[in-house]
C-alpha atoms as a printed R data frame, in Angstrom:
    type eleno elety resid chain resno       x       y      z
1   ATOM     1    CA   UNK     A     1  61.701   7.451 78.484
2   ATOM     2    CA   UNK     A     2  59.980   4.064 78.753
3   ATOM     3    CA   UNK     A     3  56.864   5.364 80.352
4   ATOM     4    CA   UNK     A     4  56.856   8.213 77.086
5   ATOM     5    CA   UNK     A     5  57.373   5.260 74.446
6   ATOM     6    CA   UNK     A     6  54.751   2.986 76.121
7   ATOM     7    CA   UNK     A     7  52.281   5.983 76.041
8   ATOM     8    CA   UNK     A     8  53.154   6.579 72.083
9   ATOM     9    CA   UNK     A     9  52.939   2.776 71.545
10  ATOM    10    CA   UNK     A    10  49.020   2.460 73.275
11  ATOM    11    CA   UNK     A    11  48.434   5.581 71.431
12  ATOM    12    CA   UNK     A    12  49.035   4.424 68.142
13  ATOM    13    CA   UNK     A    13  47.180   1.165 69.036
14  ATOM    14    CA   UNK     A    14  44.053   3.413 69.264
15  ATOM    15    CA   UNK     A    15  44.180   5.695 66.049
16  ATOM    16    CA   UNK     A    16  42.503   2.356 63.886
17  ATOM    17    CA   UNK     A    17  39.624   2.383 66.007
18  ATOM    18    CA   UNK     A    18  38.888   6.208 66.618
19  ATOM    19    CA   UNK     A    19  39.029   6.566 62.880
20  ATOM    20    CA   UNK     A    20  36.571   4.006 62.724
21  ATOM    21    CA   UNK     A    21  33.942   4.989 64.479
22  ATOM    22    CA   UNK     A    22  33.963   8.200 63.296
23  ATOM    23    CA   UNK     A    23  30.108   8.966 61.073
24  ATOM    24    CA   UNK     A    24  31.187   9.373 57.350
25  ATOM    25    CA   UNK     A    25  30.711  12.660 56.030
26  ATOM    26    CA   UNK     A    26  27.828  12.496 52.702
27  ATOM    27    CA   UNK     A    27  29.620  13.587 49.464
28  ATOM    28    CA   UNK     A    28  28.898  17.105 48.756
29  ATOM    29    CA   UNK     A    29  27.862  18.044 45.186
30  ATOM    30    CA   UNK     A    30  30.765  19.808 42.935
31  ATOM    31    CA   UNK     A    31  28.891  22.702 41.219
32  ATOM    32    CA   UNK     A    32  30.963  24.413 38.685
33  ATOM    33    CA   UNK     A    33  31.247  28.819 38.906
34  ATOM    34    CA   UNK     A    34  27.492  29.605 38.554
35  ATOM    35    CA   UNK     A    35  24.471  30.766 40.465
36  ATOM    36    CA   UNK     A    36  22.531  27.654 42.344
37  ATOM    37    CA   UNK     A    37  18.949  28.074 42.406
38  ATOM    38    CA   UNK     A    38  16.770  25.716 44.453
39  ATOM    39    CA   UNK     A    39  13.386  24.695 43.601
40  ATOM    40    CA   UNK     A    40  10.583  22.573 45.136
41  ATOM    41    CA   UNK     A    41   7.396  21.672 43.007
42  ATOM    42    CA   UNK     A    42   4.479  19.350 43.441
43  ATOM    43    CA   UNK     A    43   3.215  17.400 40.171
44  ATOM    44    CA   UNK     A    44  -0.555  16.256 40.576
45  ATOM    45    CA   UNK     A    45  -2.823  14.221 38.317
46  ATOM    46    CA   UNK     A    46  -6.797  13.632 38.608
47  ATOM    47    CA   UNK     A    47  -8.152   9.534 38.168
48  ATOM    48    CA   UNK     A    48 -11.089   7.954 39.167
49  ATOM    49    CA   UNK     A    49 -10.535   5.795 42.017
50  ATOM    50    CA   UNK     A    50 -11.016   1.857 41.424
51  ATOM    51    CA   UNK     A    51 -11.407   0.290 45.244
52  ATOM    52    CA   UNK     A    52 -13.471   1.343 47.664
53  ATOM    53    CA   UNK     A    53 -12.932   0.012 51.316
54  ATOM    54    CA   UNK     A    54 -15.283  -0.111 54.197
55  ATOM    55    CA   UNK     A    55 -15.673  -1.381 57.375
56  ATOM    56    CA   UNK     A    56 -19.135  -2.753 58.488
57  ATOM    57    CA   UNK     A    57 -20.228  -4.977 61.742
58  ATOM    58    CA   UNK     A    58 -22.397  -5.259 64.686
59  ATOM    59    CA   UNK     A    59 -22.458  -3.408 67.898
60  ATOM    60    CA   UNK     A    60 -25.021  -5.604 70.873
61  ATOM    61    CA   UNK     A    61 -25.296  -4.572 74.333
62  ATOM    62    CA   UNK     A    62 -26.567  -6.403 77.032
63  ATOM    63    CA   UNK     A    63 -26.710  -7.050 80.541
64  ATOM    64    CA   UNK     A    64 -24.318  -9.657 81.035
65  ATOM    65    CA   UNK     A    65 -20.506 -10.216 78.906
66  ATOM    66    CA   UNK     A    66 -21.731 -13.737 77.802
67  ATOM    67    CA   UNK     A    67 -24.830 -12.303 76.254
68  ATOM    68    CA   UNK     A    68 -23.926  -9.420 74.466
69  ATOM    69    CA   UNK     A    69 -20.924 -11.681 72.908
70  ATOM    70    CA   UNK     A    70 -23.323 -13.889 71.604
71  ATOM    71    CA   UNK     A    71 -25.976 -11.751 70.724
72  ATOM    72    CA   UNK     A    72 -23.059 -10.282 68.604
73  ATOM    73    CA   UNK     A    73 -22.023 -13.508 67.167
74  ATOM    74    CA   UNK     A    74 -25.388 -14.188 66.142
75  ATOM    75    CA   UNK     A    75 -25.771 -11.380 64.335
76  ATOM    76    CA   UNK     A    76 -21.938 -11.109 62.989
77  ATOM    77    CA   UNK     A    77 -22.894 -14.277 60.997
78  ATOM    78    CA   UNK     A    78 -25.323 -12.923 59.046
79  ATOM    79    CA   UNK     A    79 -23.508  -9.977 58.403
80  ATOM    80    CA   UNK     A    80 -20.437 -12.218 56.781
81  ATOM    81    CA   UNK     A    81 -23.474 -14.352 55.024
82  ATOM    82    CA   UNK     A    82 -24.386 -11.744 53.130
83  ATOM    83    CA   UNK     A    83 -21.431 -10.806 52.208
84  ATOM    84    CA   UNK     A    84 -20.328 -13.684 50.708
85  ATOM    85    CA   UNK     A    85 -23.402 -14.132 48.822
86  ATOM    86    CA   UNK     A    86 -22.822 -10.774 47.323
87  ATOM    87    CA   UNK     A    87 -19.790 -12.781 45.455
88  ATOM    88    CA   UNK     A    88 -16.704 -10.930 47.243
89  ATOM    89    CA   UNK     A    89 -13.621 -13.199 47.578
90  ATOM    90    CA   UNK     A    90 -12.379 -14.292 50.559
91  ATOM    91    CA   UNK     A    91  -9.364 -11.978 50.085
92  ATOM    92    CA   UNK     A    92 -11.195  -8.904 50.120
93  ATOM    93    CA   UNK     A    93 -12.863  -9.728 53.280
94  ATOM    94    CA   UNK     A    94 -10.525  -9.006 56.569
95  ATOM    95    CA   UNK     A    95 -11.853  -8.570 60.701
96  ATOM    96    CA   UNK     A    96 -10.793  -5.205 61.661
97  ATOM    97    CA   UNK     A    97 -11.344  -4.995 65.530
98  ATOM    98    CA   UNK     A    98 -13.608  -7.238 67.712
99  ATOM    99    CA   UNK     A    99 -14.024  -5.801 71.384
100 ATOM   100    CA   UNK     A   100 -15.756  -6.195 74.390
101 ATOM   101    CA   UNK     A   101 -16.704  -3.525 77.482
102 ATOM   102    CA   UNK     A   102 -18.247  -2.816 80.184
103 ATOM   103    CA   UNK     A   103 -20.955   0.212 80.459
104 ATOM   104    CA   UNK     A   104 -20.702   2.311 83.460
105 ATOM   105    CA   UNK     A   105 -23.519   4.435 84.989
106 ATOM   106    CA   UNK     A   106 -21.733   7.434 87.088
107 ATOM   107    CA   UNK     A   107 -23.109   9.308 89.903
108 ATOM   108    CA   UNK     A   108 -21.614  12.161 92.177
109 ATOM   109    CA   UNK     A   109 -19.418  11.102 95.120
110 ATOM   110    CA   UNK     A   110 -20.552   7.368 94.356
111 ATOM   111    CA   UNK     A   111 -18.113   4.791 92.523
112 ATOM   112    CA   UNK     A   112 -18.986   3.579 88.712
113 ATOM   113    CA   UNK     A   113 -21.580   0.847 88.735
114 ATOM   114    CA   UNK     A   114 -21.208  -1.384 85.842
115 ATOM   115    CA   UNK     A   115 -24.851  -1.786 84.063
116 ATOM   116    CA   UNK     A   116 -23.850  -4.099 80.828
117 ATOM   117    CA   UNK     A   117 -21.823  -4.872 78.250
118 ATOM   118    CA   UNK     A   118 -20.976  -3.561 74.531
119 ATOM   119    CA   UNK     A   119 -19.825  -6.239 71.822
120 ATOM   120    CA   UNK     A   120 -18.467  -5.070 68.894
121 ATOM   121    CA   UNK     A   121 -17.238  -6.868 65.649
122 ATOM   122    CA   UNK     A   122 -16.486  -5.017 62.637
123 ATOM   123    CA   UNK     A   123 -14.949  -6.339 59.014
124 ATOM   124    CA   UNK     A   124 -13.248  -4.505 56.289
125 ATOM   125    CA   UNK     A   125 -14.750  -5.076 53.056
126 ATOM   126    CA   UNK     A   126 -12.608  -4.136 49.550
127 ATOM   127    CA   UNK     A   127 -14.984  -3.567 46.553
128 ATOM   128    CA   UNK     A   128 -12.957  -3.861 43.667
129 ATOM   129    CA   UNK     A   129 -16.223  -3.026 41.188
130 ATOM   130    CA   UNK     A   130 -17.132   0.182 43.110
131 ATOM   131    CA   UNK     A   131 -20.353   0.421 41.217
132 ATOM   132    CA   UNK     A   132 -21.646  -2.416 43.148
133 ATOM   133    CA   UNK     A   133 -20.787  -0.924 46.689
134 ATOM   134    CA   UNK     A   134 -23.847   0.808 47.276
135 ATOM   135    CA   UNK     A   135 -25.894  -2.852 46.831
136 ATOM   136    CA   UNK     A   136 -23.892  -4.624 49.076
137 ATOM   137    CA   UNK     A   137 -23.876  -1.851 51.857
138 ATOM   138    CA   UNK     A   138 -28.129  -2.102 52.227
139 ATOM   139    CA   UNK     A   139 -27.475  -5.775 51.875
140 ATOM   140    CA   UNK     A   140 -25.560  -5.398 55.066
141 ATOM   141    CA   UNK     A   141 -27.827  -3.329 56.761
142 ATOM   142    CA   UNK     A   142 -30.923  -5.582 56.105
143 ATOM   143    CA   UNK     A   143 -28.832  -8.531 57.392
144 ATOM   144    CA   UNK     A   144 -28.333  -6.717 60.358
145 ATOM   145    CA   UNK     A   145 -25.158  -4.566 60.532
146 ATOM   146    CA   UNK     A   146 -25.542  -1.487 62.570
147 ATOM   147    CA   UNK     A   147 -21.896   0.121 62.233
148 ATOM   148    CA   UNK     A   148 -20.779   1.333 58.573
149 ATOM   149    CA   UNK     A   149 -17.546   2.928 58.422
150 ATOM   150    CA   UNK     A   150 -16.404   4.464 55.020
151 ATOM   151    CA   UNK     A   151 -16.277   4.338 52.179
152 ATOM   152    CA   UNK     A   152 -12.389   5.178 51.423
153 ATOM   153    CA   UNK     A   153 -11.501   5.341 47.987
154 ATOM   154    CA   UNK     A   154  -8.108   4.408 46.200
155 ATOM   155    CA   UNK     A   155  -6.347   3.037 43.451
156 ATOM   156    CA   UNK     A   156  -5.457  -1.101 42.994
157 ATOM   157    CA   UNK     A   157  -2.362  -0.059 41.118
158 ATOM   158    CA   UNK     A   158  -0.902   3.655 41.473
159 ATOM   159    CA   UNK     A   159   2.558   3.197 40.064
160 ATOM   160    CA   UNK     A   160   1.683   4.452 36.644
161 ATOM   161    CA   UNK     A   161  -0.523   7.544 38.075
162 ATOM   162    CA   UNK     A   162   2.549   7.923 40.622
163 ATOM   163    CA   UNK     A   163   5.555   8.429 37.740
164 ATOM   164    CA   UNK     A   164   2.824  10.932 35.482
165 ATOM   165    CA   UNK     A   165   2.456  13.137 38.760
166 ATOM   166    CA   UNK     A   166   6.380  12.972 39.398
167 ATOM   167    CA   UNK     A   167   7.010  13.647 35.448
168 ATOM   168    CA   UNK     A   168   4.411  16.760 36.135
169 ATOM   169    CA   UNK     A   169   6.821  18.241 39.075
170 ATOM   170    CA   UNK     A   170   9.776  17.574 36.966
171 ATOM   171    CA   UNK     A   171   8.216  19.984 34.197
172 ATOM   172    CA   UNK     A   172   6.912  22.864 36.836
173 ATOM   173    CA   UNK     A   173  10.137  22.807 38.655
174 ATOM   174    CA   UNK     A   174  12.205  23.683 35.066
175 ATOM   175    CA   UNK     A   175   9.886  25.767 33.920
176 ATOM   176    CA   UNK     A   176  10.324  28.365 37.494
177 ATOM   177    CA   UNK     A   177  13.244  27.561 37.377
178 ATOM   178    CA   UNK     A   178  13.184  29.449 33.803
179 ATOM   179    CA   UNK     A   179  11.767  31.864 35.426
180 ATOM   180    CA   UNK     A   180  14.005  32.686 37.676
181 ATOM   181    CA   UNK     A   181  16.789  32.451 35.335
182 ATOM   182    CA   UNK     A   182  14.842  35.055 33.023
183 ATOM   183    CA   UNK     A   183  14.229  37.100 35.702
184 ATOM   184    CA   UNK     A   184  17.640  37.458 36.853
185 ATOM   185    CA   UNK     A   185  19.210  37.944 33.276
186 ATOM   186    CA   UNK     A   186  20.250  34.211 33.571
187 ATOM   187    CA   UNK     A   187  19.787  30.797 31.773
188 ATOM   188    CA   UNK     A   188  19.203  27.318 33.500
189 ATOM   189    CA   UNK     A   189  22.644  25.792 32.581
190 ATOM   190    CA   UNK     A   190  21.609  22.059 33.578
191 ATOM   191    CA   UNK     A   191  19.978  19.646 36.296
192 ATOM   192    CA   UNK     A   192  22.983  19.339 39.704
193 ATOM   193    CA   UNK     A   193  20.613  17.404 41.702
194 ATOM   194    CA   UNK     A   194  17.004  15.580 42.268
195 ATOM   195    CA   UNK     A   195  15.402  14.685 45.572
196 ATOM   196    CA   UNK     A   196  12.016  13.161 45.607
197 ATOM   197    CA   UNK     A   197  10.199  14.946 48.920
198 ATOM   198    CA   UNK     A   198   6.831  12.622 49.154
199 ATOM   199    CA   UNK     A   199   3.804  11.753 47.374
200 ATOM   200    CA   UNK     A   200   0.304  10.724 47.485
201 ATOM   201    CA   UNK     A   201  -0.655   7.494 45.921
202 ATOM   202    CA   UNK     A   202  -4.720   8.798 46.105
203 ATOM   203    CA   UNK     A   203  -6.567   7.169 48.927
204 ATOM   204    CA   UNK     A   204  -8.859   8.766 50.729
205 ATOM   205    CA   UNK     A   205  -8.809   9.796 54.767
206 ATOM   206    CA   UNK     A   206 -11.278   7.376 55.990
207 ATOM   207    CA   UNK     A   207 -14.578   9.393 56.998
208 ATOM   208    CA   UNK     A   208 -16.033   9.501 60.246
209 ATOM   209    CA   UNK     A   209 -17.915   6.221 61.237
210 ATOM   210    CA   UNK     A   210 -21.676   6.669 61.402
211 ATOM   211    CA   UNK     A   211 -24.672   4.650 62.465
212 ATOM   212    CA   UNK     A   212 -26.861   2.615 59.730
213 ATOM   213    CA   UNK     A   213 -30.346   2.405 60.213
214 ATOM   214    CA   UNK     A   214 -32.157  -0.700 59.125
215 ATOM   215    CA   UNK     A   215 -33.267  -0.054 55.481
216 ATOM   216    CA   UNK     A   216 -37.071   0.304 54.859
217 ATOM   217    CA   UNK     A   217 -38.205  -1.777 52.013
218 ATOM   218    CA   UNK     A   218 -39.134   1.480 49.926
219 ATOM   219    CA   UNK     A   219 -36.038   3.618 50.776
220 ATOM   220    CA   UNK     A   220 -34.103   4.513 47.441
221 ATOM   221    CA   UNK     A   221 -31.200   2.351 47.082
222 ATOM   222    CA   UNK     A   222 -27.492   3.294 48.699
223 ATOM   223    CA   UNK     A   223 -25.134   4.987 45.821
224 ATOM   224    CA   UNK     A   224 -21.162   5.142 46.014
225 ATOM   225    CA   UNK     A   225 -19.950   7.529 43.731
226 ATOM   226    CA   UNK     A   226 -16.472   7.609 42.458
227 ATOM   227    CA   UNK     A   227 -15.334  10.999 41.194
228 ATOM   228    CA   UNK     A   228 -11.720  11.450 40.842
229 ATOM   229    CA   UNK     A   229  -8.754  11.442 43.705
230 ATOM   230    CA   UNK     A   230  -5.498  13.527 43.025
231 ATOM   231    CA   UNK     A   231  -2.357  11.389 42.775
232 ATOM   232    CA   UNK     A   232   0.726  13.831 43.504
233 ATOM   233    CA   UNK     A   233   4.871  13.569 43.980
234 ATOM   234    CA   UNK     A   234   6.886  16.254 44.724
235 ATOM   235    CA   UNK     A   235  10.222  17.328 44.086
236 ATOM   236    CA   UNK     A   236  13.179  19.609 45.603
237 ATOM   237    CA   UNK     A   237  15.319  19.504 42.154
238 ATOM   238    CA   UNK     A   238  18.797  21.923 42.713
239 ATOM   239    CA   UNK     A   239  19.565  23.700 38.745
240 ATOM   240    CA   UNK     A   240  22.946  25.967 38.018
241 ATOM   241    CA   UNK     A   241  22.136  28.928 36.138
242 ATOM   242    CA   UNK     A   242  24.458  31.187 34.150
């Protein structure tokens, strides 16, 4: 009898804890008698972008790690010279990756043999007057940047563009959900629930990097050209029909 009481003692002892470390269960919606009809809808809504990002720097090679740092240093600077005097703020101006490798030459049955080095040192530049992008990037190029990276378009404030696209899925999800109801001799008694699913605030995948030539005195000047980017939210919204 002792040993029996002891175990319901120690057993009572752990019924706090167990119940305490069990996951809580999320509340499940009460839906009244009707039919539940789940819809997911994507609201979208065209602007013209207002930043445009790049990255532009230098890419030396030489035979030794020394030189081909320097050589990009030297170079670097004038890249950063000229943009400053094209008037960007300090803010907008960021270093994005600096590296330094070794080349290898490769031959059959034969280790790599190291024949120089590779210095690279690249900056991301935010235009916030896009119109004046394509000026700064031949500015660049003349000053000696041989790496141009972008551009990437986006928007400096996408909240308002953000709640007109998630007002838009709002809108398409009722009106299916209409037609459903129609459909099925029903009508959309009310809203049960709203989940936002994702959105896109509008930037751009940045596009492959590519290799600037130096800029010949005559060549037509570089253009950026804004267009429009697609802002979107979507929506899984849950309606009752009856």
């Amino acid at each position: 009898m002792r040993l029996a009481f002891a175990f319901l003692l120690a057993s009572a002892a752990l019924l706090p804890a167990a119940a305490s470390a069990q996951v809580p269960v999320p509340m499940q919606t009460v839906v009244p008698d009707g039919t539940i009809l789940d819809v997911t809808a994507t609201g979208e809504v065209e602007i013209a972008p207002d930043v445009a990002t790049i990255r532009a720097g230098v890419t030396t090679q030489a035979p030794t790690a020394a030189a081909a740092a320097q050589e990009n240093a030297r170079r670097m600077a004038g890249v950063i010279r000229a943009l400053r005097g094209a008037g960007l703020a300090e803010r907008d101006l960021a270093t994005s990756d600096v590296s330094l490798q070794p080349q290898y030459r490769y031959a059959e049955n034969q280790p790599p043999v190291v024949t120089g080095y590779q210095a690279a040192n690249s900056v991301a530049v935010r235009f916030r007057d896009i119109a004046k992008a394509g000026g700064v990037l031949d500015a660049l190029v003349k000053a000696g940047a041989n790496q141009i990276d972008g551009p990437a378009l986006s928007l400096a404030q996408p909240d308002a563009a953000l709640d007109a696209a998630r007002a838009d899925a709002l809108k398409r999800a009722r009106a299916r959900a209409d037609l459903y109801a129609r459909a099925a001799g029903l009508r959309v008694e009310r809203i049960v629930a709203i989940d936002e699913a994702g959105e896109n605030d509008g930037g751009t995948p940045r596009p492959p990097m590519f290799q600037a030539r130096a800029a010949m005195a005559d060549a037509a000047p570089t253009q950026v050209l804004a267009g429009e980017t697609t802002v979107s939210a979507t929506v899984n919204v849950r309606f009752l029909l009856k």
